[in-house]
ROPA-134332 format. One record per residue (C-alpha): residue number from 1; x, y, z. Coordinates in nm, 2 decimals, padded with zeros to 4 digits. Example, Ala and Ser with C-alpha at 12.3 -4.5 7.8 and 13.67 -1.06 7.14 Angstrom:
% ROPA-134332
ATOM   pos        u        v        w
ATOM     1    01.23   -00.45    00.78
ATOM     2    01.37   -00.11    00.71
END
This chain:
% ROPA-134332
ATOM   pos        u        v        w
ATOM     1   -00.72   -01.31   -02.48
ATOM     2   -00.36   -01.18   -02.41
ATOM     3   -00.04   -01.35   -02.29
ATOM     4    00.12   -01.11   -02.03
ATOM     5    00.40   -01.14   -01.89
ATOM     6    00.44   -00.99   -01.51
ATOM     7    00.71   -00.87   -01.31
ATOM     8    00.65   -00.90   -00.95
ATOM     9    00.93   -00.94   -00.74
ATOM    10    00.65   -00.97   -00.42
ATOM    11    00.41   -01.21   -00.48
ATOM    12    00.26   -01.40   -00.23
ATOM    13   -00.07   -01.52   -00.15
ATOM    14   -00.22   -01.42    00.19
ATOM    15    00.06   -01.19    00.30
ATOM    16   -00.07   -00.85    00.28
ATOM    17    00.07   -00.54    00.16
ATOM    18    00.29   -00.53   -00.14
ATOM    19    00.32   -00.93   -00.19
ATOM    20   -00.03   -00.94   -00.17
ATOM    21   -00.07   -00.70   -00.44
ATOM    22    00.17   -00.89   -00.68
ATOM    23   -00.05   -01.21   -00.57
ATOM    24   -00.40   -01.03   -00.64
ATOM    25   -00.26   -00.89   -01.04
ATOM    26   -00.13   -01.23   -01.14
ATOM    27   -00.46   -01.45   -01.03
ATOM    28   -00.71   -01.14   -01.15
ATOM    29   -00.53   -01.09   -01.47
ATOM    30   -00.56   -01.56   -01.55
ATOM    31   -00.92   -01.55   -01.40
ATOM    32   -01.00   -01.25   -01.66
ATOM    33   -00.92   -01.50   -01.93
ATOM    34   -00.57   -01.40   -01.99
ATOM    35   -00.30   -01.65   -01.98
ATOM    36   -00.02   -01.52   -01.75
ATOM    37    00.34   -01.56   -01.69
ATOM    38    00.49   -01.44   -01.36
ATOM    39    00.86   -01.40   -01.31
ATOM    40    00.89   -01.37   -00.89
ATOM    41    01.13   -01.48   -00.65
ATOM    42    01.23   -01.81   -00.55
ATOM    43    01.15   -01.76   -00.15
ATOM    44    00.80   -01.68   -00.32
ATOM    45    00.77   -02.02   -00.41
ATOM    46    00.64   -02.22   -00.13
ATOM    47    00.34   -02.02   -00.05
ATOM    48    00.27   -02.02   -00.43
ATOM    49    00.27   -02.38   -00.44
ATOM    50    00.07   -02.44   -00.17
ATOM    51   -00.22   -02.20   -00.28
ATOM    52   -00.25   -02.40   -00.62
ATOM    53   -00.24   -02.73   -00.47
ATOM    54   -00.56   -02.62   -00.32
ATOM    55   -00.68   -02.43   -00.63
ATOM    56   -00.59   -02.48   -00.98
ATOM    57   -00.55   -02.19   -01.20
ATOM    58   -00.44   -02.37   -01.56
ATOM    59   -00.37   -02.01   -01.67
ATOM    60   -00.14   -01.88   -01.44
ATOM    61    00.20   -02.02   -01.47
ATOM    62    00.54   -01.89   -01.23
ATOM    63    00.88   -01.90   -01.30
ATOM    64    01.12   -01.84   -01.01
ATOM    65    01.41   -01.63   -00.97
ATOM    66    01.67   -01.52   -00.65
ATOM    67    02.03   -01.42   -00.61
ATOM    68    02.30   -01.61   -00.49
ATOM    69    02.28   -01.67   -00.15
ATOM    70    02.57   -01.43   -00.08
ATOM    71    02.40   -01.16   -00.22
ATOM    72    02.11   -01.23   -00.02
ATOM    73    02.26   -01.08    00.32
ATOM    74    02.29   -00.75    00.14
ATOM    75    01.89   -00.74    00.23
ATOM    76    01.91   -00.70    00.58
ATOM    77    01.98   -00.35    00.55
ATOM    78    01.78   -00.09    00.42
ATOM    79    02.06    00.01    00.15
ATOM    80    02.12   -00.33    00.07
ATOM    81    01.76   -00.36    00.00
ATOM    82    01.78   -00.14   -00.32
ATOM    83    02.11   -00.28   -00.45
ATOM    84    01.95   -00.60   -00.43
ATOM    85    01.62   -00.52   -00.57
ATOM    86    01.80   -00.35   -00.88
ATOM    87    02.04   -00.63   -00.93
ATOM    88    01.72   -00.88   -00.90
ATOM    89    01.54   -00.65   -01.19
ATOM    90    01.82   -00.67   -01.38
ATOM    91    01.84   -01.04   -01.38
ATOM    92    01.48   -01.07   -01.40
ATOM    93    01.50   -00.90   -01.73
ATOM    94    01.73   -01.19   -01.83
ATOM    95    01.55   -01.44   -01.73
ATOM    96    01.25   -01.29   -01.93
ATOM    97    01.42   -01.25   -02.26
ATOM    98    01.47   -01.64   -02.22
ATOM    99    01.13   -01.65   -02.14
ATOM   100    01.05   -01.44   -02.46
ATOM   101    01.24   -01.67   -02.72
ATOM   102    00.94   -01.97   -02.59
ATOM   103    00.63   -01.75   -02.58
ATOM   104    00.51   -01.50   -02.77
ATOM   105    00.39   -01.24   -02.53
ATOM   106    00.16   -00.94   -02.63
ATOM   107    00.25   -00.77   -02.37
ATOM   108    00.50   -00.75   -02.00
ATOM   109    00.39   -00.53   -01.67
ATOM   110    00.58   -00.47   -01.39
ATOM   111    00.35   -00.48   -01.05
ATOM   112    00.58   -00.47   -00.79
ATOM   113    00.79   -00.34   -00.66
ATOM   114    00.59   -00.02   -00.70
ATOM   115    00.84    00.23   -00.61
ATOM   116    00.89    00.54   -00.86
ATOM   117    01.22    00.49   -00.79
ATOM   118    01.31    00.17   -00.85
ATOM   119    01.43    00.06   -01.20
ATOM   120    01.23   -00.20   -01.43
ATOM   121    01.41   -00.31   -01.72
ATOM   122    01.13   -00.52   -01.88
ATOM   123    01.08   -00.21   -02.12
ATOM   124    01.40   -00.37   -02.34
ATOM   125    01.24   -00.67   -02.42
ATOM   126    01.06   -00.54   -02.74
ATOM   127    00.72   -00.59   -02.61
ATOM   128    00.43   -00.33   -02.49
ATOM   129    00.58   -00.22   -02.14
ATOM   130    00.35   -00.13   -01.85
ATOM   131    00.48    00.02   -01.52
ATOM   132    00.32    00.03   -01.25
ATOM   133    00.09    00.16   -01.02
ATOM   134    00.45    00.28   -00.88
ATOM   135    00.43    00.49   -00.62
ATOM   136    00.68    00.74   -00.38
ATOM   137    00.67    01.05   -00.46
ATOM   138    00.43    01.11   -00.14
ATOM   139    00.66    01.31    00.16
ATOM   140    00.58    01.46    00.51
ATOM   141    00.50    01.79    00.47
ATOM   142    00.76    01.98    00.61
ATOM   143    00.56    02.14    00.94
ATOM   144    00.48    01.79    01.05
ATOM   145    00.83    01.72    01.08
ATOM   146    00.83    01.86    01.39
ATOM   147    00.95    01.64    01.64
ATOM   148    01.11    01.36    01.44
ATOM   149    01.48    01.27    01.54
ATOM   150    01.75    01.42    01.38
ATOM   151    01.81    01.11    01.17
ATOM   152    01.46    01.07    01.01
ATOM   153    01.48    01.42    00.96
ATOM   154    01.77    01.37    00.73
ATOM   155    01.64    01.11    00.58
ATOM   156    01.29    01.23    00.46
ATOM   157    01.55    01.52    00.32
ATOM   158    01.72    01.26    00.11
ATOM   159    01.45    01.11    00.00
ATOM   160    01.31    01.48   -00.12
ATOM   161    01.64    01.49   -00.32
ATOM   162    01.61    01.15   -00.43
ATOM   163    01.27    01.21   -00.59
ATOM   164    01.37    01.54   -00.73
ATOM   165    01.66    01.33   -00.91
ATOM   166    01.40    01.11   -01.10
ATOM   167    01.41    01.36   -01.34
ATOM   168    01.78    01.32   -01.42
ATOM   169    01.81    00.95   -01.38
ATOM   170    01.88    00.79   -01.64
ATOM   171    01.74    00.46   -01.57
ATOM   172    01.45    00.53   -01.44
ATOM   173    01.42    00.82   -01.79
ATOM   174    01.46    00.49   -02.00
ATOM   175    01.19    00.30   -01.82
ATOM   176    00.97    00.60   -01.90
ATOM   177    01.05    00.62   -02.21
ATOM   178    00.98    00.29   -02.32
ATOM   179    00.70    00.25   -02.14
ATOM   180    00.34    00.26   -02.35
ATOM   181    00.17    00.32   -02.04
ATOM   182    00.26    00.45   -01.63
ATOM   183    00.07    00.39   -01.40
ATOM   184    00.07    00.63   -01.09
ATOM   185   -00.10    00.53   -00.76
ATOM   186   -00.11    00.88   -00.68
ATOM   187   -00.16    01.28   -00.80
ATOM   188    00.15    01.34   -00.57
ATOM   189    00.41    01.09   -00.78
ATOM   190    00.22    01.18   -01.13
ATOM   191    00.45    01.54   -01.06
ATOM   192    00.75    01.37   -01.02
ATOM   193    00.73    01.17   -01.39
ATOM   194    00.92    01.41   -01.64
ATOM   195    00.68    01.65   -01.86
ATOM   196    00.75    01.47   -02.18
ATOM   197    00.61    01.13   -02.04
ATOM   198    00.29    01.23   -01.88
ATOM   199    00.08    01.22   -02.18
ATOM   200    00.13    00.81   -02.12
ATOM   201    00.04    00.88   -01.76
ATOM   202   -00.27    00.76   -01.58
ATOM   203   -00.36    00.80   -01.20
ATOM   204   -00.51    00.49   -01.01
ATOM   205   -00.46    00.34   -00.69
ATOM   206   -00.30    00.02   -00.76
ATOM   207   -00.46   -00.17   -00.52
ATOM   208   -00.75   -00.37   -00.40
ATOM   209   -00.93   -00.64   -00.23
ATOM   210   -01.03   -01.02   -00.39
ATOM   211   -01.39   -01.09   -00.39
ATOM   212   -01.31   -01.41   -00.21
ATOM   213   -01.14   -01.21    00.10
ATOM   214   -01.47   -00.91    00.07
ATOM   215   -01.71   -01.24    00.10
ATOM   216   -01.59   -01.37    00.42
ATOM   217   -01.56   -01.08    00.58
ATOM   218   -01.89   -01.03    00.58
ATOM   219   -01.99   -01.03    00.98
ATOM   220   -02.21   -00.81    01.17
ATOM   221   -02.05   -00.56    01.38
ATOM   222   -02.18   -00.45    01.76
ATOM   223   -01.99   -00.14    01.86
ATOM   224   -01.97   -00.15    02.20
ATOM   225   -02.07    00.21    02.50
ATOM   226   -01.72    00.21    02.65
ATOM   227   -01.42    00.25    02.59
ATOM   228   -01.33    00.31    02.25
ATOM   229   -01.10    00.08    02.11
ATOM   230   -00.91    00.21    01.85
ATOM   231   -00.65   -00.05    01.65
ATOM   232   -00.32    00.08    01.44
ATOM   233   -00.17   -00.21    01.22
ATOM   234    00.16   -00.14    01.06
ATOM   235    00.55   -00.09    01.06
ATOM   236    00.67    00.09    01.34
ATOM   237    00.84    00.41    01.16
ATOM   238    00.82    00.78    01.27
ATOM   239    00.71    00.91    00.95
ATOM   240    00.35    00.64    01.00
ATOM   241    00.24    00.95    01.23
ATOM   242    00.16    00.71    01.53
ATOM   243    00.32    01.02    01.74
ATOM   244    00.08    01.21    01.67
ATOM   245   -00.21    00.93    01.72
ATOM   246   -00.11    00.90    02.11
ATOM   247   -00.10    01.26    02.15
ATOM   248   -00.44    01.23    02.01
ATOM   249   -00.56    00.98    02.30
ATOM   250   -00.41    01.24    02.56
ATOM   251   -00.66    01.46    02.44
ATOM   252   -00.92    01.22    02.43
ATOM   253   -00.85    01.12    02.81
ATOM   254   -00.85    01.48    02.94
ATOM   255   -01.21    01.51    02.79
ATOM   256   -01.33    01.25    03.00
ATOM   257   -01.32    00.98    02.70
ATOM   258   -01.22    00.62    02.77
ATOM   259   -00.98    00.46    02.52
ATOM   260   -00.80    00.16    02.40
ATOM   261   -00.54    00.19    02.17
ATOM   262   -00.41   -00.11    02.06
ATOM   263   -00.04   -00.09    01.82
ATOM   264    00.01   -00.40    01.63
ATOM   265    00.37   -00.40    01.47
ATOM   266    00.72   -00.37    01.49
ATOM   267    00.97   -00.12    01.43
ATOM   268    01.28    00.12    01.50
ATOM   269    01.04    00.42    01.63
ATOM   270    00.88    00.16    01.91
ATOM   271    01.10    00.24    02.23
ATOM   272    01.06    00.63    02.14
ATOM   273    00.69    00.58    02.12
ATOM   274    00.66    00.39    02.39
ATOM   275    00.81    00.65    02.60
ATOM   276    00.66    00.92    02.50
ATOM   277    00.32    00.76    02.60
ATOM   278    00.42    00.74    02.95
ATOM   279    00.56    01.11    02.95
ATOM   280    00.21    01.22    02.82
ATOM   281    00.07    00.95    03.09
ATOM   282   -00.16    00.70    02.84
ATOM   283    00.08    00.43    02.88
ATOM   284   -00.20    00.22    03.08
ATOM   285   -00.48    00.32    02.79
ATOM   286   -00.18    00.17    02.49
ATOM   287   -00.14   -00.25    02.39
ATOM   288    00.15   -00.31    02.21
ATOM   289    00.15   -00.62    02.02
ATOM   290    00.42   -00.76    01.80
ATOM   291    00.37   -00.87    01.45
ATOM   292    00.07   -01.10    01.40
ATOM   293    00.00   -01.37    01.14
ATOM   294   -00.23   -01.22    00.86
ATOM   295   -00.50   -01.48    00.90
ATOM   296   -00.48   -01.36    01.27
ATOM   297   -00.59   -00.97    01.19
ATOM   298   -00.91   -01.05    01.12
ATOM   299   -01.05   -01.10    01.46
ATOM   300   -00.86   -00.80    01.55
ATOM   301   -01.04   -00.61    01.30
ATOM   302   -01.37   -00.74    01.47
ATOM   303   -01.30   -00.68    01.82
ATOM   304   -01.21   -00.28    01.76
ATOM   305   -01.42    00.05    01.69
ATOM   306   -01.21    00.19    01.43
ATOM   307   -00.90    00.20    01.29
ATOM   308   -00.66    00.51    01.37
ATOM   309   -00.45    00.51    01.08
ATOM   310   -00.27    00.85    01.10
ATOM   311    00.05    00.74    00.87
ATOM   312    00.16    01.13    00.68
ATOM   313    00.28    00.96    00.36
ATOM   314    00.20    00.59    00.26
ATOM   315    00.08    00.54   -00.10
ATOM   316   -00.12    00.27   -00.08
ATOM   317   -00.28    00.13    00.27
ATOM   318   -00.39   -00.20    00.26
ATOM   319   -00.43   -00.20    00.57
ATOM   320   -00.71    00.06    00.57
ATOM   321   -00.86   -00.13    00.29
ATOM   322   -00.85   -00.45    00.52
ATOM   323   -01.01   -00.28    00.81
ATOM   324   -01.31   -00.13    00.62
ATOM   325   -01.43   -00.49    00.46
ATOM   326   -01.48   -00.57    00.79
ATOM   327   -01.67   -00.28    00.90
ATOM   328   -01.43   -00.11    01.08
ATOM   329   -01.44    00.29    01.03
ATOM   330   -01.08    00.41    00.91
ATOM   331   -00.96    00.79    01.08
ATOM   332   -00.65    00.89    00.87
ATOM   333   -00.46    01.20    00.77
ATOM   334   -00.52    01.30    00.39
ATOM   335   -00.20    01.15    00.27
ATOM   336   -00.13    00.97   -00.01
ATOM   337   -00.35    00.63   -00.05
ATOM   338   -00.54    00.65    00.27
ATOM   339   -00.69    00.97    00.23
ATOM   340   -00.80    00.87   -00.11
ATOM   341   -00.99    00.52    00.03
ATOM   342   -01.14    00.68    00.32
ATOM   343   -01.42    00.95    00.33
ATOM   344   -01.70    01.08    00.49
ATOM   345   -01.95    00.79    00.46
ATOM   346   -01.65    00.56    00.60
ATOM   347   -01.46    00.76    00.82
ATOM   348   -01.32    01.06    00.91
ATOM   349   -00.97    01.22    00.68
ATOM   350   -00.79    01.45    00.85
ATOM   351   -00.65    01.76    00.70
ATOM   352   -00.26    01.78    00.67
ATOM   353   -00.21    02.08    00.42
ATOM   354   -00.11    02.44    00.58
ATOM   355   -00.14    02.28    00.93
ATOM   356    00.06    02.26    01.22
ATOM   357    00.14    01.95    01.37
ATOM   358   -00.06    02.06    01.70
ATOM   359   -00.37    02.14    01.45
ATOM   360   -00.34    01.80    01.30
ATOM   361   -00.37    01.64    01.68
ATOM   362   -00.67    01.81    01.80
ATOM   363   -00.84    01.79    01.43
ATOM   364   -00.77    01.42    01.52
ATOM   365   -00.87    01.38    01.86
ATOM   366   -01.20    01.61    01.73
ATOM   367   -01.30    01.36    01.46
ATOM   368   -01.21    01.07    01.74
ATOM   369   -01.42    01.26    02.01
ATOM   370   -01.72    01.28    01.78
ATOM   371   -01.71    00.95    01.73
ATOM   372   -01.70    00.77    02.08
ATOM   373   -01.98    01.01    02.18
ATOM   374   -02.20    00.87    01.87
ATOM   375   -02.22    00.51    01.87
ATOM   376   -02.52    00.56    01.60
ATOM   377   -02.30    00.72    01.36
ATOM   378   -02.02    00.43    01.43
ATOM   379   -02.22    00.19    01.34
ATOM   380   -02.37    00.36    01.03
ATOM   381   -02.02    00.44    00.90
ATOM   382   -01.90    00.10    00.98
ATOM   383   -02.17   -00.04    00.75
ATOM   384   -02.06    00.21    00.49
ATOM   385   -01.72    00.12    00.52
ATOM   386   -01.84   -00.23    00.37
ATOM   387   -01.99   -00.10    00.07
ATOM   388   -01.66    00.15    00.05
ATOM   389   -01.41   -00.17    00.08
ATOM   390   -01.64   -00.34   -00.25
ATOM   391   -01.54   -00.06   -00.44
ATOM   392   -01.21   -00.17   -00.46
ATOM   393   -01.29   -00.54   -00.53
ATOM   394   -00.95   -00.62   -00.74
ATOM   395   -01.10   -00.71   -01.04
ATOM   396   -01.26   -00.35   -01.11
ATOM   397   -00.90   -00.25   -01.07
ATOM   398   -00.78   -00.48   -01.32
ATOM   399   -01.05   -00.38   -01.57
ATOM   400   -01.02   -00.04   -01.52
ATOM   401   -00.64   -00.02   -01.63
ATOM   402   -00.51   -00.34   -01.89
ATOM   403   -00.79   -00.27   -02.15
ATOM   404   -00.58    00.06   -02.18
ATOM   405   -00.36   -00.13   -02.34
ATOM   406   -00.50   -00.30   -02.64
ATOM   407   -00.26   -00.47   -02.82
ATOM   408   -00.25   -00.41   -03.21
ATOM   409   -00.43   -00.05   -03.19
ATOM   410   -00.39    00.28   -03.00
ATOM   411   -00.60    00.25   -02.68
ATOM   412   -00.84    00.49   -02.49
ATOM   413   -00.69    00.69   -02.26
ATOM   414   -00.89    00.70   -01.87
ATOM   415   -00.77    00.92   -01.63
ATOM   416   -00.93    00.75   -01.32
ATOM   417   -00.88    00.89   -00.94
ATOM   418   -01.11    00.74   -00.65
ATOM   419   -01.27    00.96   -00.44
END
């Protein structure tokens, strides 16, 4: 078996979303047989620690890594966030080549962060360079912009520019260029990869599920006559489409439909949300919930009918993934990661493409609609939804994309895209 070396500036065990991700590619990677090296950050540490005082994994080994503490505050803004995560790459890179002069890897990958736009330097080190899944060249089509506040506006237009740049940056060209193989999470941020690199380019949702989490989720739901109870878990952001998910429940309510929409997260878009449920007049049929422990979802997850996840550009969507091990049926636009999980036999994926944002509503209160009236189908889909969330048991993402690199030959290219 291989030593490999990962990058994964979030890694954390039980977290959810990105860290989660970091977590699942280290411990699937040393329980394949492979003895693995993780360079993460220091404030990873404790959670680390704690997970393999309760489970020892003799081939998983972490070496830790942060910024002064001065640089740290640069973090607390959304700018400073980049600056500091290229800085951190940077030094990670340093601490690797270090790391290289002790161990003779066969091979380094960088997990996370998965963004196509942020640098990875781990391609200088010599060795057999992985990237990715990376992710972001997703965006909001430009009709269902409609609505948004004059400063989100602007900045889904800079981030168009900014992913139209990724051809001319230089430092993200190098980390294409020395990479053997990119991986893209999606078809959408495959086009934004320069035409000389895409031969090395292969499409594959980066992430997944542990067995251990799809075992215990294993409960019997009861969908319940009345009302619907519809749950939305995530950041708080105007471009997640939750505007368009309470317009929805307007609809529902003037066809007679009882509903429960419960909003689980925090975030800058909350207050405008908030009042533009009571200008539609669901404010009374809306929960809002501030962040909740991970461990604390999953009765959440049990105690709802589905899972309105109506977000116009996220890449991956744990969060979908999440809801359908425990049964839940997922409604989501077709956008980036989400409409690639969910489908018929699990849910319902709403068409964004040519559409206005008033066709996207109704499409969505339709698809909602036929589902409160069908309890039968609900709970048929919700059983599906289980045997959807196996499919992306972590390991089977694992082996579909490091035996494509084989180290000593040329590997065997798979282009792979769930449907």
């Amino acid at each position: 078996m291989s030593r490999i070396l990962l990058s994964a500036y979030a890694c954390e065990p039980g977290k959810g979303s990105e860290p989660e991700v970091g977590w699942l590619w280290a411990t699937e990677l040393a329980a394949s047989g492979h003895e693995v090296w993780v360079i993460t950050r220091e404030t990873n540490r404790p959670a680390i620690e704690m997970e393999l005082a309760s489970r020892q994994r003799p081939k998983l080994h972490f070496t830790y890594y942060d910024l002064p503490p001065w640089a740290r505050r640069w973090k607390r803004g959304a700018r400073g966030v980049h600056l500091y995560y290229a800085l951190w790459q940077w030094e990670a890179y340093r601490v690797a080549r270090q790391l290289t002069r002790e161990i003779n890897f066969d091979c380094v990958h960088h997990v996370t962060f998965v963004g196509v736009r942020g640098p990875s330097f781990m391609g200088r080190l010599g060795l057999p360079f992985i990237l990715g899944p990376v992710s972001g060249g997703e965006c909001v089509p430009k009709a269902l912009r409609a609505g948004m506040t004059r400063p989100a506006k602007w900045r889904e237009s800079v981030r168009d520019v900014a992913n139209r740049a990724i051809h001319a940056d230089p430092i993200m060209r190098s980390s294409f260029r020395r990479a053997e193989r990119i991986l893209l999470a999606t078809p959408e941020s495959l086009q934004l990869i320069p035409a000389k690199f895409r031969e090395k380019c292969v499409v594959q949702l980066g992430i997944g599920l542990s067995r251990e989490y799809l075992g215990w989720t294993d409960r019997k739901r009861n969908p319940r006559e009345t009302p619907l109870r519809l749950l939305y878990v995530g950041r708080l952001l105007e471009w997640k489409g939750l505007d368009l998910g309470i317009q929805a429940v307007r609809l529902l309510r003037g066809r007679g439909v009882r509903v429960r929409f419960t909003i689980i997260g925090e975030g800058p878009a909350r207050e405008s949300l908030q009042q533009l449920a009571t200008e539609l007049g669901v404010a009374e049929d809306i929960a809002w919930v501030a962040w909740q422990p991970h461990e604390q979802l999953h009765e959440l997850y049990y105690q709802h009918d589905v899972l309105l996840f109506p977000s116009l550009r996220d890449s991956g969507g744990m969060v979908v993934l999440e809801a359908l091990a425990h049964g839940l049926p997922a409604v989501c636009t077709d956008r980036g990661g989400p409409g690639a999980i969910v489908n018929d036999r699990c849910g319902r994926v709403v068409p964004t493409s040519g559409g206005t944002k008033d066709g996207v509503i109704v499409e969505m209160a339709d698809a909602l609609h036929k589902l409160s009236c069908d309890r039968t189908l609900l709970k048929k889909l919700g059983a599906a939804a289980r045997k959807r969330a196996w499919e992306f048991d972590f390991h089977k993402v694992v082996t579909r994309l490091h035996p494509m690199v084989t180290v000593g030959r040329e590997a065997e290219v798979v282009e792979t895209v769930l449907s």
